[in-house]
C-alpha positions as CSV (number, residue, x, y, z in Angstrom):
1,X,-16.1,-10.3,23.7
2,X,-17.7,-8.5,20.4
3,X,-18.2,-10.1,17.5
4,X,-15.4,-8.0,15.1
5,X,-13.0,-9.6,18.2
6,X,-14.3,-13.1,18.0
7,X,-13.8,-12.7,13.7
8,X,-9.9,-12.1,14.2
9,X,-9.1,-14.4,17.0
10,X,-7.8,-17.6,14.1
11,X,-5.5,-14.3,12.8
12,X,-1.7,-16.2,12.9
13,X,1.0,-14.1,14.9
14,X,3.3,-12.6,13.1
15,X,5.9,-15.0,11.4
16,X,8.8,-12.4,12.6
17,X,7.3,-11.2,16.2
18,X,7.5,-15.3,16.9
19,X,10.9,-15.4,15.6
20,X,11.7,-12.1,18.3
21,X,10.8,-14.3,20.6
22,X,13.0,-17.7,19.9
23,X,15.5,-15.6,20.1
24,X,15.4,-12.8,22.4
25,X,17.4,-14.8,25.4
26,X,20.1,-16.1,22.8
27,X,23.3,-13.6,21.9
28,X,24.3,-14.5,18.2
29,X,27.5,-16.1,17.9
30,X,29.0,-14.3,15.3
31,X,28.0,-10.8,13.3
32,X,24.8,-11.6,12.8
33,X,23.7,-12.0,9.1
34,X,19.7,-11.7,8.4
35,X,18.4,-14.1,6.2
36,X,15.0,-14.3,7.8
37,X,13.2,-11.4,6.4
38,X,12.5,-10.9,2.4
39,X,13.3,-7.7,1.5
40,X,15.6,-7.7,-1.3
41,X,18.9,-6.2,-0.9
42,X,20.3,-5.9,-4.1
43,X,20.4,-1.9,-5.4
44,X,17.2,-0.6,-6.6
45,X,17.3,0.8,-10.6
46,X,18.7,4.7,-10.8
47,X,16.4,5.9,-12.6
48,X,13.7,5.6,-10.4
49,X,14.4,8.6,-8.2
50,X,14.8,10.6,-11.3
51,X,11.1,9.3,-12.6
52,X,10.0,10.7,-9.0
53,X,11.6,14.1,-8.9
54,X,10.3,14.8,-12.5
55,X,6.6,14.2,-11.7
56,X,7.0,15.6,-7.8
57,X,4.4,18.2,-8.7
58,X,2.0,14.9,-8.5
59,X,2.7,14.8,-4.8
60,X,0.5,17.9,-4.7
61,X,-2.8,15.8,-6.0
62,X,-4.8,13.2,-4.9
63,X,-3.8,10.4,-7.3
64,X,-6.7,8.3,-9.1
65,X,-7.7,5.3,-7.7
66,X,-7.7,3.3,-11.0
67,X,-4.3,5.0,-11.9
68,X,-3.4,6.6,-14.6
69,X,-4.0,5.2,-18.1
70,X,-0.3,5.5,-18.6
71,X,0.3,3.0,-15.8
72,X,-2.4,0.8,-16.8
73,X,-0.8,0.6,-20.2
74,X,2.8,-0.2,-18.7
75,X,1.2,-3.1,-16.3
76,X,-0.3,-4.3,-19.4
77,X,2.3,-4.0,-21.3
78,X,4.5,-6.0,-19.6
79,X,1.5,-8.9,-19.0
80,X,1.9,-9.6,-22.9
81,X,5.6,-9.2,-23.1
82,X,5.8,-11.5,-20.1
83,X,3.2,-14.2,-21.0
84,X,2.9,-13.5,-24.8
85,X,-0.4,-12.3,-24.4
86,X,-0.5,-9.6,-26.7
87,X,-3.8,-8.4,-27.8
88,X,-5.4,-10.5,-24.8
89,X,-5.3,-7.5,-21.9
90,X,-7.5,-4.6,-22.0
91,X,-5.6,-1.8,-19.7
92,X,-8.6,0.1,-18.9
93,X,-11.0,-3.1,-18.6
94,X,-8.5,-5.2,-16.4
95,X,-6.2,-3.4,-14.7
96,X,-6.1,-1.9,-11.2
97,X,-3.1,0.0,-9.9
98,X,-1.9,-1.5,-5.8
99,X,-0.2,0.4,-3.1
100,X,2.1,-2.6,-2.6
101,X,0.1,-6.2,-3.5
102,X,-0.3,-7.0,0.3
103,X,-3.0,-4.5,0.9
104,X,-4.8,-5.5,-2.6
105,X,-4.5,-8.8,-1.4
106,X,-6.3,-8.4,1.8
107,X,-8.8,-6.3,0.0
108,X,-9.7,-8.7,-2.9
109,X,-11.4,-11.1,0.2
110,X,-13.7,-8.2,0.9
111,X,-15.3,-8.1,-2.4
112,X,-15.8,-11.5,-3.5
113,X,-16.8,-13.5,0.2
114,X,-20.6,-13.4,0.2
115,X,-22.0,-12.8,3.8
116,X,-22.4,-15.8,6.1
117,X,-25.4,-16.1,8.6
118,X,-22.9,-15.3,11.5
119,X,-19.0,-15.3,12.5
120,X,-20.2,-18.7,14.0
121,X,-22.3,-19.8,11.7
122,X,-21.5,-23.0,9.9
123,X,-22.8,-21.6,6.5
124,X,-20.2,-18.9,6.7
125,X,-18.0,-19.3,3.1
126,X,-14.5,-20.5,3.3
127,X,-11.8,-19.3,1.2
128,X,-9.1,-22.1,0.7
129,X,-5.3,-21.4,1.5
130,X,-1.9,-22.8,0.7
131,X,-0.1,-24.5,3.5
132,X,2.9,-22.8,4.5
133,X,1.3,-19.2,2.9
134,X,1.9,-15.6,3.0
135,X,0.2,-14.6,6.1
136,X,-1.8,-11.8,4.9
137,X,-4.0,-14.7,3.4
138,X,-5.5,-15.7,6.4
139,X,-6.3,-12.0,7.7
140,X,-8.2,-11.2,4.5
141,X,-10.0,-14.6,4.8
142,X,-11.1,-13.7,8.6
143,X,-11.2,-9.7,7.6
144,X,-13.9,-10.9,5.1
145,X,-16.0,-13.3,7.4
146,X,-14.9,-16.1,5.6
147,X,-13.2,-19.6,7.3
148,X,-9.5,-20.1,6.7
149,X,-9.2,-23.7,5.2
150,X,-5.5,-24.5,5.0
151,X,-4.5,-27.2,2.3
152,X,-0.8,-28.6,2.8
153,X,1.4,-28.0,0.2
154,X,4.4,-30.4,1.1
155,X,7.4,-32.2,-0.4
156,X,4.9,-35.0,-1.7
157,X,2.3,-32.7,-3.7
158,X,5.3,-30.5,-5.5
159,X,4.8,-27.8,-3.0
160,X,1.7,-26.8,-4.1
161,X,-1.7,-27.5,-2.7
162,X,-3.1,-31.1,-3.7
163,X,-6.2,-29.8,-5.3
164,X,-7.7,-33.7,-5.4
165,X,-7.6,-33.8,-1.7
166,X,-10.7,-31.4,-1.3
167,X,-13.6,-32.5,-0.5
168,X,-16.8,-32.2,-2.3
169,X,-18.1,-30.3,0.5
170,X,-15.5,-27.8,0.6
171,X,-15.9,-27.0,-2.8
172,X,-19.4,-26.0,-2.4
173,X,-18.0,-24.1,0.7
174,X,-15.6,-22.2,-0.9
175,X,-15.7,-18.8,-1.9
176,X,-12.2,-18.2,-3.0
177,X,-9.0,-20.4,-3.4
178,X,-5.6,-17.8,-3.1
179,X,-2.3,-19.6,-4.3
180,X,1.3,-18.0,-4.7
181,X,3.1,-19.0,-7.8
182,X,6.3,-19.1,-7.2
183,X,5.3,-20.1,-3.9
184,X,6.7,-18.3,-0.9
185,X,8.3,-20.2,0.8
186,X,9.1,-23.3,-1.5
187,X,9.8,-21.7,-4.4
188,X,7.3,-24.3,-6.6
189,X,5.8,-22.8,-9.6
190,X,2.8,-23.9,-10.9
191,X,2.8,-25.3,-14.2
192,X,0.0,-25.1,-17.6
193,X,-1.1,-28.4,-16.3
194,X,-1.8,-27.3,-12.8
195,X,-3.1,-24.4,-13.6
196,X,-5.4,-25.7,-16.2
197,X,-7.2,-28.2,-13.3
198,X,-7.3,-25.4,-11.0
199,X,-9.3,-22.6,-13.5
200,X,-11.6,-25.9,-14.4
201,X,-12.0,-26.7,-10.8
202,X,-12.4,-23.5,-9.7
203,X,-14.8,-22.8,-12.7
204,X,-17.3,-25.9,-11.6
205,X,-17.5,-24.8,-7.8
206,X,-17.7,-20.8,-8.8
207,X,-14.4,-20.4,-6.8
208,X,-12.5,-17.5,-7.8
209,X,-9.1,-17.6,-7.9
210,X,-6.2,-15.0,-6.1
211,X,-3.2,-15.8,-8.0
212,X,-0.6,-14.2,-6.2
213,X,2.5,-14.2,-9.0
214,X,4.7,-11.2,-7.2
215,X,8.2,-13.8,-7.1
216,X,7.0,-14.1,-11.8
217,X,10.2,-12.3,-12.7
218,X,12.7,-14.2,-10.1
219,X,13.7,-17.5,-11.7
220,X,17.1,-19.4,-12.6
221,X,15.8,-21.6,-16.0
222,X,12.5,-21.2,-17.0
223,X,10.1,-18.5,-16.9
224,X,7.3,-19.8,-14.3
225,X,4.0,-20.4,-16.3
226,X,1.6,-17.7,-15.4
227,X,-2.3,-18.3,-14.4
228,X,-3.4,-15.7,-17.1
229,X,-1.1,-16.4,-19.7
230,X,-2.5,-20.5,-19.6
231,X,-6.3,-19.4,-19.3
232,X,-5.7,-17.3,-22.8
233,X,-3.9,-19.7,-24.2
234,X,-6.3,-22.9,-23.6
235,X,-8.8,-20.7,-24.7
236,X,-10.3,-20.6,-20.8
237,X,-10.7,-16.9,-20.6
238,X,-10.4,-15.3,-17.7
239,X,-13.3,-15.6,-16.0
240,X,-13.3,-16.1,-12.3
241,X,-9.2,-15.2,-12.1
242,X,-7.3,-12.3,-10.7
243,X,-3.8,-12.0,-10.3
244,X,-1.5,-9.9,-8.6
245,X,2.1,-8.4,-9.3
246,X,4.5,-6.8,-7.6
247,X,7.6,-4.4,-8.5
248,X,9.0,-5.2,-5.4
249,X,10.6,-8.1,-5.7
250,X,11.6,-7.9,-9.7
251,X,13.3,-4.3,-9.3
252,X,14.1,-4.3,-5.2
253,X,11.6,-1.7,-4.7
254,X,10.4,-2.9,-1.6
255,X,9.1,0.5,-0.4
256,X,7.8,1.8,-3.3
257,X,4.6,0.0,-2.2
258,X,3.4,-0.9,-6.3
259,X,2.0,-3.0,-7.7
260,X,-1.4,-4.3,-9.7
261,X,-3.8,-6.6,-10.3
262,X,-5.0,-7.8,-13.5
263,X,-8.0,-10.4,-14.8
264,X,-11.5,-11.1,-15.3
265,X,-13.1,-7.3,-16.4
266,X,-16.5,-8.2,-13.9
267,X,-14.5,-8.6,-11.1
268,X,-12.4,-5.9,-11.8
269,X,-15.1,-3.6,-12.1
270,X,-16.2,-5.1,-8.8
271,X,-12.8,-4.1,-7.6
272,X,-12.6,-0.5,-8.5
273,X,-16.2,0.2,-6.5
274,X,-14.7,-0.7,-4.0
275,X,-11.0,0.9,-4.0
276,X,-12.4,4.3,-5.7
277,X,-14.5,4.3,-1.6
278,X,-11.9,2.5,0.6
279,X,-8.5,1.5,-0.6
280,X,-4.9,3.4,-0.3
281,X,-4.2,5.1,-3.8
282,X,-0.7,5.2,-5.9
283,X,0.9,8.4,-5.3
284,X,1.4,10.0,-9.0
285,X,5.5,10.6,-8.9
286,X,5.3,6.4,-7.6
287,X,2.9,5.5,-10.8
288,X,5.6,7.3,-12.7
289,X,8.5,5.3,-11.4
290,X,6.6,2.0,-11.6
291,X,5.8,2.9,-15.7
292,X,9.4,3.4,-15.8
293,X,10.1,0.0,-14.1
294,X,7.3,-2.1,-15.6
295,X,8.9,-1.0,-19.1
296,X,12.7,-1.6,-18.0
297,X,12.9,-5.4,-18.7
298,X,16.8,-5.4,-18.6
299,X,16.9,-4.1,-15.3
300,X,14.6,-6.9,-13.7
301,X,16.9,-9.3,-15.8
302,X,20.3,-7.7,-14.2
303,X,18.6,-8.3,-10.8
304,X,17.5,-12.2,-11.7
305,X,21.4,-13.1,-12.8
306,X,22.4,-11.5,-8.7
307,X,20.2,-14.4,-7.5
308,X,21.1,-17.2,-10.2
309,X,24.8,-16.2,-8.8
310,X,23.8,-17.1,-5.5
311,X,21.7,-20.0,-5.9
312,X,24.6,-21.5,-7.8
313,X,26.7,-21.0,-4.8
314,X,24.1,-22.6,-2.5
315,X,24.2,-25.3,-5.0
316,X,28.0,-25.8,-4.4
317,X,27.8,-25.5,-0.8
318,X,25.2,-27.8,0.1
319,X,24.9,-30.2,-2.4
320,X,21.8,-32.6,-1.7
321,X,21.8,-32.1,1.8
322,X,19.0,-30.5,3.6
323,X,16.4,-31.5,0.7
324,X,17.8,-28.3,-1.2
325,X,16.8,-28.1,-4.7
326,X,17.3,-24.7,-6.9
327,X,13.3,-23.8,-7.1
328,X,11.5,-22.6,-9.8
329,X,11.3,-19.1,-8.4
330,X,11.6,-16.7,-6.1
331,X,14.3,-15.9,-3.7
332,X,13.7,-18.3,-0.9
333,X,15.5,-22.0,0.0
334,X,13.4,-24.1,2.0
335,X,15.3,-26.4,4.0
336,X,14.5,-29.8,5.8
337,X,15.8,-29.6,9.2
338,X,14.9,-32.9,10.8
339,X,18.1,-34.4,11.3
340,X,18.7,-31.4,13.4
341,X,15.7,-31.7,15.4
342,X,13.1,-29.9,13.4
343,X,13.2,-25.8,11.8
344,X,12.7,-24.4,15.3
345,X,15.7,-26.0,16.9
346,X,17.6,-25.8,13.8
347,X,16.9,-21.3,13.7
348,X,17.9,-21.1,17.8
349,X,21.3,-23.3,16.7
350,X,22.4,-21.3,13.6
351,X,21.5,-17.8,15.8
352,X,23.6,-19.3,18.9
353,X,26.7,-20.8,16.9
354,X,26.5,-18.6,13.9
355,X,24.4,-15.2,13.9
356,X,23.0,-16.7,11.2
357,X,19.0,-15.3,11.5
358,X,16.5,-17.4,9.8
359,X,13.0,-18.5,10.0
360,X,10.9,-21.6,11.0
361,X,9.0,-23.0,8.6
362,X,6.5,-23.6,11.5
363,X,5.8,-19.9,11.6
364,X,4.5,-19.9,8.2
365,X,1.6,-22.9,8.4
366,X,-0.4,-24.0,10.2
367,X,-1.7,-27.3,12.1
368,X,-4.0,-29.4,10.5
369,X,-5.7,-32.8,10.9
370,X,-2.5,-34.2,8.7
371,X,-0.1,-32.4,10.5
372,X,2.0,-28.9,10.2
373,X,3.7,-29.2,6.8
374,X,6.8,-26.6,7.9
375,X,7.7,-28.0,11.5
376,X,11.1,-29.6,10.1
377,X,12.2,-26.7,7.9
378,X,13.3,-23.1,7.7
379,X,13.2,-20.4,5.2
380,X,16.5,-18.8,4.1
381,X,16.2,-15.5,1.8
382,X,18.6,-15.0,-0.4
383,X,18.4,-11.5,-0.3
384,X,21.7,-10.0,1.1
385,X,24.9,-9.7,-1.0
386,X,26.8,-13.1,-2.8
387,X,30.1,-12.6,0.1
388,X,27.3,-12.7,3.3
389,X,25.1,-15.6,1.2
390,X,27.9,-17.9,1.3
391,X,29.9,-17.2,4.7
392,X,26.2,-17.9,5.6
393,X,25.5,-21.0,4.0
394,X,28.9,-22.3,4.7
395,X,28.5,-22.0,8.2
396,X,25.7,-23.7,7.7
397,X,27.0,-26.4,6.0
398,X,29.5,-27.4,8.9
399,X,27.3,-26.3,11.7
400,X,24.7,-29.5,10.8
């Protein structure tokens, strides 16, 4: 077995290939409605093919890797309008254009993981995780050399990682610390507080921080606090922090594959060596679109009252049951399932009696020395249209 083998073998499956699985011997009992997978369903904005067919004639140029200042200026843009941060983002300084955040994501780990001794060396760096995560975490914390170290985000710690639970050693360890506010799949956003203890924490250990902030735009009350918008604010800087956006889930653009990260100017500059040699570029005709997009704040806000319309109706339906709450963001309820036997049992029984698809929240953590903080839910996007949401959720209701 070669070494780049041994590196991967800690890689999770996928979430969904797992899910294939559970329930490739089970015929749904009823037309099934998908509410495993999130890709938003809502119609993307119309003027997004006409922002591509005007710049087409781009599709006949390599595009460049830093983007265009135009797009820079749009991401930026909507950073200060967003976060009141105007006058606090330099486009050209700390801006980097994405082809979807996923692959930046995975990238990012490249750059800022020194090299370890070994892949089993125990003086390889570890980059610390939230516990249920976005799986692409963990492959660009193996990708990189680095050791996965999962921190469980449950019920108990406001679904986000209990920051005084690590140890002094694993700060020293630790080369990087990725969190997802709003978190997929609980829907907890972090708030000034949180985020102030994490850029200090982070900031004594020389940990830098992913802030993965793609769900920013999806929320039902308050704006989720953003990780850039507190560092200007407390007068932190930005040191040490990169963050990520997405257009894909504020304007259902899903396979425009856009987005950006923004942050600390060293590490950006860092950043661009390294995608000007090796990462996918943003098509020109896309960069177009996604200025259009970034600058279209009434569309993302016609797309946020769709989702407040159905998170109201999962309100009505099920009440207090389940543990539901209405989270601070994103699209996603997370559901405890343990009076019916835990989230695995709980996805084969809405599948079998419903065609209701879901997913385990076991499929998006991990085991740990205190335990697997998703075994008794399952995540249910609310993606698909307000009639499907709540035959869905009503069948849910009377199934358990």
């Amino acid at each position: 077995m070669t070494a780049s083998t041994d590196r991967f073998d800690g890689m999770p499956a996928s979430p969904f290939a797992r899910l294939r699985t559970l329930l490739a011997d089970h015929e749904p009992g009823d037309t099934p409605i998908n509410m495993a997978l999130g890709e938003p369903q809502h119609p993307y904005p119309d003027f997004i093919l006409r922002e591509i067919t005007a710049a087409a004639a781009g599709f006949g140029q390599y595009p460049p890797a830093l983007g265009t200042p135009a797009f820079r200026a749009a991401c930026a843009g909507w950073l200060e309008r967003r976060y009141a941060l105007a006058g606090a983002i330099d486009a050209d300084a700390m801006i980097l254009p994405a082809n979807g955040t996923r692959e930046a994501l995975f990238n990012i780990a490249q750059v800022i993981t020194p090299p370890g001794t070994s892949d089993k060396s125990s003086s390889r760096p570890s980059i610390l995780l939230p516990n249920p995560f976005y799986q692409c975490y963990a492959a660009a914390a193996l990708g990189a050399g680095a050791i996965p170290v999962y921190l469980n985000a449950t019920a108990a710690t406001g679904h986000l990682p209990d920051l005084a639970s690590v140890s002094e050693k694993e700060l020293k360890r630790a080369a990087a610390l990725y969190i997802c506010s709003p978190a997929n799949p609980q829907g907890a956003a972090a708030d000034t507080g949180y985020w102030t203890s994490l850029i200090k924490l982070a900031r004594a250990h020389d940990i830098v921080i992913v802030a993965d902030e793609c769900y920013a735009d999806i929320y039902t009350r308050t704006p989720p606090t953003g990780i850039l918008e507190v560092a200007h604010h407390a007068g932190l800087g930005f040191n040490g922090i990169i963050t990520f956006h997405s257009l894909s889930k504020r304007n259902n653009l899903p396979g425009l594959r856009s987005g950006f990260s923004a942050g600390d100017p060293d590490l950006t500059a860092r950043f661009a060596k390294f995608r000007n040699l090796a990462a996918p570029q943003v098509p020109l005709p896309v960069m177009a679109a996604s200025i259009a997009a970034w600058n279209n704040d009434d569309d993302a806000a016609r797309n946020r009252a769709l989702y407040a319309q159905k998170f109201d109706a999962a309100a009505n339906i099920l009440g207090n049951r389940f543990d539901f709450c209405v989270p601070d963001g994103g699209f996603f309820l997370w559901l405890n399932m343990a009076e019916a036997g835990g989230g695995e049992k709980a996805t084969l029984a809405l599948w079998r009696e419903a065609g209701i698809r879901v997913l385990p929240g076991a499929y998006l953590s991990r085991d740990t020395e205190h335990g697997n903080p998703g075994t008794d839910y399952i995540r249910v996007a609310l993606v698909g249209s307000q009639q499907d949401t709540v035959r869905a959720l009503t069948r849910m209701s009377e199934i358990f």
